[in-house]
VEXDREN-2710 file (C-alpha; in Angstrom, 1 decimal):
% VEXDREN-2710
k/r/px/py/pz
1/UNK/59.6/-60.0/-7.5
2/UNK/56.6/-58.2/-6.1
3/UNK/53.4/-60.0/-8.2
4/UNK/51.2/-57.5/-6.2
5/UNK/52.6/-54.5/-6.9
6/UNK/53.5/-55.5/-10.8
7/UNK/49.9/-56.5/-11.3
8/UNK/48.3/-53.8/-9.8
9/UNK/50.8/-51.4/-11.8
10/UNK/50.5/-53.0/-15.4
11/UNK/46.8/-54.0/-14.7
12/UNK/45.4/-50.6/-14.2
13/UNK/47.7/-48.6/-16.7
14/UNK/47.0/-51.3/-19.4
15/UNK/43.5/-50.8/-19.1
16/UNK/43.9/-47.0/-18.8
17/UNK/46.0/-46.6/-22.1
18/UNK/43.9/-49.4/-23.6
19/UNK/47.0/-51.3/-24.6
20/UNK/46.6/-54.7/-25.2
21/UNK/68.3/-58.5/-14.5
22/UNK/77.9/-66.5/-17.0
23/UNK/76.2/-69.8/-16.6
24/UNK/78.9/-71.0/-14.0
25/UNK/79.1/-69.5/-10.7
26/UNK/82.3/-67.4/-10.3
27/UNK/85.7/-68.6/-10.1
28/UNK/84.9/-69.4/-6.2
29/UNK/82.7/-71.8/-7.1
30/UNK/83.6/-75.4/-5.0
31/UNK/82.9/-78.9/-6.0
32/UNK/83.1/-79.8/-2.2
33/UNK/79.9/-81.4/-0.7
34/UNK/77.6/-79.3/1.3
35/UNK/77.1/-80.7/4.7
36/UNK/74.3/-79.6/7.4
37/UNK/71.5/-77.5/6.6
38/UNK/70.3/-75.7/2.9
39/UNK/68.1/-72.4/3.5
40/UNK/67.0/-70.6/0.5
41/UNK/66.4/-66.8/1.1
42/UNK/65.0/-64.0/-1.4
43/UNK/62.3/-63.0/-3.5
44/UNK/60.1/-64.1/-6.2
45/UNK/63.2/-65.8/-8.6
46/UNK/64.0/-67.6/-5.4
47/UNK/60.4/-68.5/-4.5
48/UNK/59.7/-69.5/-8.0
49/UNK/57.0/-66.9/-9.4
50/UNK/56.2/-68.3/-12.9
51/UNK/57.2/-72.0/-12.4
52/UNK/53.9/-73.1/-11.3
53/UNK/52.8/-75.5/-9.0
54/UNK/52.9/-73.6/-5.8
55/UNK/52.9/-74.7/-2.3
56/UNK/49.5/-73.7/-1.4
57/UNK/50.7/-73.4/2.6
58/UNK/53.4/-70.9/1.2
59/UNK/50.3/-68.3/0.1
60/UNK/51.2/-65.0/-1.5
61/UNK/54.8/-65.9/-1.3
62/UNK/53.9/-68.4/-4.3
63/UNK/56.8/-71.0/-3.6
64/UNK/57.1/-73.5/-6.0
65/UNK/58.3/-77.2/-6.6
66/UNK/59.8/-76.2/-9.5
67/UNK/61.7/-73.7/-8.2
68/UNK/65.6/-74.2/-8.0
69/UNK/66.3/-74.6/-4.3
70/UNK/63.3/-77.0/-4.1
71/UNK/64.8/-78.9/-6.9
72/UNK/68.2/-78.7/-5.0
73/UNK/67.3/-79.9/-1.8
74/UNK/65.4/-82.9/-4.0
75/UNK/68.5/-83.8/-5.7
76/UNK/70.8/-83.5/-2.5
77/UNK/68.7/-84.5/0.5
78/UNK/70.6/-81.3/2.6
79/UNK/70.5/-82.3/6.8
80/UNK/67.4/-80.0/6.6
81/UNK/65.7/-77.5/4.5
82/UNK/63.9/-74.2/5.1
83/UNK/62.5/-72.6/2.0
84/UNK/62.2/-68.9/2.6
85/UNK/62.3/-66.8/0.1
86/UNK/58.9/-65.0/-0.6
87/UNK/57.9/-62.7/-3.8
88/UNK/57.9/-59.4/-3.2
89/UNK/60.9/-59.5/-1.1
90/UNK/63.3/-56.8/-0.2
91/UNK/66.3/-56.6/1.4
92/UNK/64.6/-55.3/4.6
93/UNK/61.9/-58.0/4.0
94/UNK/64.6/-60.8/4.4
95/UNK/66.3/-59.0/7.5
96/UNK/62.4/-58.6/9.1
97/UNK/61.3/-62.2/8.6
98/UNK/63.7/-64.9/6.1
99/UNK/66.3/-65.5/9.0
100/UNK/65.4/-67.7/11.2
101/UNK/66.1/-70.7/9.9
102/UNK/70.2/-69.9/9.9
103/UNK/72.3/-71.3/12.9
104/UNK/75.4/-73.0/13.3
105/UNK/74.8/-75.9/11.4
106/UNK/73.5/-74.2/8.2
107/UNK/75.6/-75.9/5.6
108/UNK/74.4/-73.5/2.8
109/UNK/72.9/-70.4/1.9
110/UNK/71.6/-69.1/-1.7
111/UNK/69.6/-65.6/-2.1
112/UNK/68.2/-63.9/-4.9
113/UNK/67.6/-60.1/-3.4
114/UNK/67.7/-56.4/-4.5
115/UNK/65.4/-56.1/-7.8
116/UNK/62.6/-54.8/-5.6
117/UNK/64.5/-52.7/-3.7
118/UNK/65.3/-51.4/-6.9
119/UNK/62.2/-50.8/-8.3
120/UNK/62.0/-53.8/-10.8
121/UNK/58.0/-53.8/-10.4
122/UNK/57.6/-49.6/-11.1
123/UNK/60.4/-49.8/-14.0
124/UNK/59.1/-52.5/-15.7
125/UNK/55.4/-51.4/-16.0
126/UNK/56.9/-47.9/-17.0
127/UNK/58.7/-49.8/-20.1
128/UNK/55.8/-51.4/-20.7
129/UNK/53.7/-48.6/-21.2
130/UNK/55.3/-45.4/-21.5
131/UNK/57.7/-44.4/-24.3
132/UNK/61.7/-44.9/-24.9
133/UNK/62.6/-42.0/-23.3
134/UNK/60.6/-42.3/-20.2
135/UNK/61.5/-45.9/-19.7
136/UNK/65.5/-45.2/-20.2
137/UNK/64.6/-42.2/-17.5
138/UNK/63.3/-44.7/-15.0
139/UNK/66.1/-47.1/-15.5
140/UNK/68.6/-44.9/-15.0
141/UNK/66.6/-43.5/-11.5
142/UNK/66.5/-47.1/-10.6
143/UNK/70.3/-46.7/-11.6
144/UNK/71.5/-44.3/-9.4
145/UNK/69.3/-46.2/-6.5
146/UNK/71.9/-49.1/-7.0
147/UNK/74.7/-46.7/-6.6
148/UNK/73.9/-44.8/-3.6
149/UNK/71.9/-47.1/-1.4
150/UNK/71.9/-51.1/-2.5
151/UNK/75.3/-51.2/-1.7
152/UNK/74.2/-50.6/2.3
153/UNK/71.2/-52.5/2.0
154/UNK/72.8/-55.8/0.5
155/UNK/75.7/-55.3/3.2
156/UNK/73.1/-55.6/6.1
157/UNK/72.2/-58.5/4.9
158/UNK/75.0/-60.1/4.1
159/UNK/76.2/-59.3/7.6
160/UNK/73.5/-60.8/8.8
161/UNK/73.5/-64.1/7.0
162/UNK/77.0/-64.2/8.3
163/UNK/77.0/-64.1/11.9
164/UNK/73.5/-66.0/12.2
165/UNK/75.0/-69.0/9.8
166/UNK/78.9/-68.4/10.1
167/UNK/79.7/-71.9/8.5
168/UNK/77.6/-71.3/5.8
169/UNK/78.8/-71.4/2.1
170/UNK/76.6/-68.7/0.8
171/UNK/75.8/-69.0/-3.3
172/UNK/74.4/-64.7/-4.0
173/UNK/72.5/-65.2/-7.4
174/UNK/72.2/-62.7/-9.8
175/UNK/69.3/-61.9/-12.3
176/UNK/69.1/-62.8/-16.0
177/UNK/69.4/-60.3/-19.2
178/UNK/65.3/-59.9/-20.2
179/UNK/65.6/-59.7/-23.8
180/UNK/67.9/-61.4/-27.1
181/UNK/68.3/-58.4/-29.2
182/UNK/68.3/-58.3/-32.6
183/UNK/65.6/-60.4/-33.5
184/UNK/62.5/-59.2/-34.9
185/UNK/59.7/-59.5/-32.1
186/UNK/56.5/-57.9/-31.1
187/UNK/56.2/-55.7/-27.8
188/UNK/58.7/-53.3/-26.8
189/UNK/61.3/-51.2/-29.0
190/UNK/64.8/-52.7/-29.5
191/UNK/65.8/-49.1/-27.2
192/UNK/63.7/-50.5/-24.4
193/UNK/65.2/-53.9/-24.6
194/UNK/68.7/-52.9/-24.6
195/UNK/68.1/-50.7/-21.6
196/UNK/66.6/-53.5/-19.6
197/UNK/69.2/-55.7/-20.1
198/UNK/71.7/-52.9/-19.2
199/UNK/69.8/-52.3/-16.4
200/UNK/70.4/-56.2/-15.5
201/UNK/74.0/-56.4/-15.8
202/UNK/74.0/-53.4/-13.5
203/UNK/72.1/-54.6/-10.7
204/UNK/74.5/-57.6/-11.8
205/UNK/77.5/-56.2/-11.0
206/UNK/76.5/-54.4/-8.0
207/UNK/75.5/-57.5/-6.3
208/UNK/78.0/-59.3/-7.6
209/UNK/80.9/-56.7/-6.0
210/UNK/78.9/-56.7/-2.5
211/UNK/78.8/-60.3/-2.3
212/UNK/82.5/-60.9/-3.0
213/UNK/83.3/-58.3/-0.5
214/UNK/81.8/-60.5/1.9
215/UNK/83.4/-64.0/1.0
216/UNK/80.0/-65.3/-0.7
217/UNK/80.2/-67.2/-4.2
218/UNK/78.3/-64.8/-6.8
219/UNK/76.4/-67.2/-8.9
220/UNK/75.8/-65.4/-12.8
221/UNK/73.1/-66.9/-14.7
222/UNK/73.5/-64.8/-17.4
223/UNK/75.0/-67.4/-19.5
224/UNK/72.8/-70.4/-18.8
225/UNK/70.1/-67.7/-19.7
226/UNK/72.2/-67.1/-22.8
227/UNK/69.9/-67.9/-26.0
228/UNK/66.7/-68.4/-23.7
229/UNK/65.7/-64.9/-23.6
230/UNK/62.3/-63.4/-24.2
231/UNK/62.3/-62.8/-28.1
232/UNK/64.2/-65.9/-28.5
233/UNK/63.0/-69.2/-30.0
234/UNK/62.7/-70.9/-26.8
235/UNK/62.7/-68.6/-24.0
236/UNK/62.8/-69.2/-20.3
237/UNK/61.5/-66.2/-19.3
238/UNK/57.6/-64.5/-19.4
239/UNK/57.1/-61.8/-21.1
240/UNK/53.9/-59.8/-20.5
241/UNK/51.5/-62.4/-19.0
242/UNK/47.7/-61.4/-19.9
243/UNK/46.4/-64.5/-17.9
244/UNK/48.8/-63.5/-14.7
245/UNK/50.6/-60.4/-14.8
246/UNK/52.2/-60.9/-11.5
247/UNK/54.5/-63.7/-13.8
248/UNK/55.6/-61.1/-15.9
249/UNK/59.4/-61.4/-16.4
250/UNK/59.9/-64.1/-14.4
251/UNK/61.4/-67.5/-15.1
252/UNK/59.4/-70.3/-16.6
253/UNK/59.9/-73.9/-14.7
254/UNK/62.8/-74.5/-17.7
255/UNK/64.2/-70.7/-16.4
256/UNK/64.3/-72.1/-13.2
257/UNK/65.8/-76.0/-13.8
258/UNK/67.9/-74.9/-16.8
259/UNK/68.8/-71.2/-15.6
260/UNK/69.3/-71.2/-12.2
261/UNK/69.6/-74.7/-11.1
262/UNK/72.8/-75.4/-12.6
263/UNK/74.4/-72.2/-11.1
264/UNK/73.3/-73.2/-7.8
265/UNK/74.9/-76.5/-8.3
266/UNK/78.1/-75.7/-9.4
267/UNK/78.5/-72.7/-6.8
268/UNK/77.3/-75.2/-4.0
END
């Protein structure tokens, strides 16, 4: 999502303190070939923020090779491809500036969106540093943010999407759960990490219900995520990144091959 924003956040209040969102799309999914165009729209998950090996033309919107629709459009050699999604996206950011690539002939769509709209970059560094009660106070702001407003936002979108690419099969992918739980692991409390996956599975379902409203295939990675969280033995995820804080919480290059990839297959 927004590496800017996170890093100037957990940057400045780290130093302050002195301390050191199922793996098969859903039941829409379609085995039928995609034919004409592939435009991938949304934020950082979608750009690729923590994969590495970013396109240096892209700039701060840190696309990478190893993200999933570039890995898509390797393994299926779409009519065309526009890689658009940027980090730091919002929905209004993708409305502004991610559409121009959709016509007529724009086989498929996939977009990650709605986690900065959100607040994912204020409610993360306020988890990070503040206490249980503080963070479970900004989650459940962020909370009532995805009841009264995404909805609209995500709509105007989707609408959007829709008339500019009306033959498009649009794939709306969802965020992974942060944390396993359970597991004995340093950093934040076992309260913290159960809200933040809650808080996942929220955004989750709101997305999901929005997209569905509008014929799109919600793709849930929350199963090929399943076993790879942060706090497991092989996670797919960043925790707190000293080196780059603007990859905190965002999938590795595995998060994006083995997470999202295969959803974005099977949906397509």
């Amino acid at each position: 999502m927004r590496r800017s924003r996170f890093a100037a956040y957990v940057t400045s209040l780290l130093l302050a303190t002195g301390l050191g969102l199922t793996g098969a799309a859903s039941a829409q999914a379609s085995s039928t070939a995609v034919t004409g165009g592939y435009v991938a729209l949304g934020d950082s998950y979608s750009s690729g923020v923590g994969a590495g090996s970013y396109i240096s033309s892209s700039g701060s919107c840190d696309r990478s090779t190893k993200a999933y629709p570039y890995l898509w459009n390797a393994a299926h050699s779409p009519s065309s491809f526009a890689f658009n999604a940027c980090s730091g996206a919002t929905t209004d950011d993708v409305l502004a500036g991610q559409l121009g690539s959709l016509n007529s002939s724009t086989g498929l769509v996939s977009i990650t969106i709605g986690g900065n709209d959100a607040g994912f970059a204020d409610v993360m560094t306020t988890c990070v540093i503040q206490s249980d009660s503080s963070c479970i106070s900004r989650i459940n702001t962020a909370k009532a943010y995805v009841d009264s407003t995404l909805p609209g936002k995500l709509d105007a979108v989707y609408n959007q999407i829709s008339a500019k690419a009306p033959s498009a099969r649009v794939v709306v992918i969802g965020y992974p759960r942060f944390y396993l739980l359970g597991q004995t692991c340093l950093g934040l409390s076992e309260t913290k990490r159960s809200a933040i996956n809650g808080a996942a599975d929220y955004i989750d379902a709101a997305i999901q219900k929005r997209a569905q409203a509008h014929g799109f295939v919600f793709g849930d990675v929350r199963t090929t995520f399943s076993g790879h969280e942060i706090c497991s033995g092989n996670s797919w995820l960043h925790s707190v990144n000293w080196l780059n804080i603007g990859e905190s919480y965002h999938p590795t290059a595995s998060g994006q091959s083995g997470g999202y990839l295969p959803v974005l297959t099977n949906a397509a």
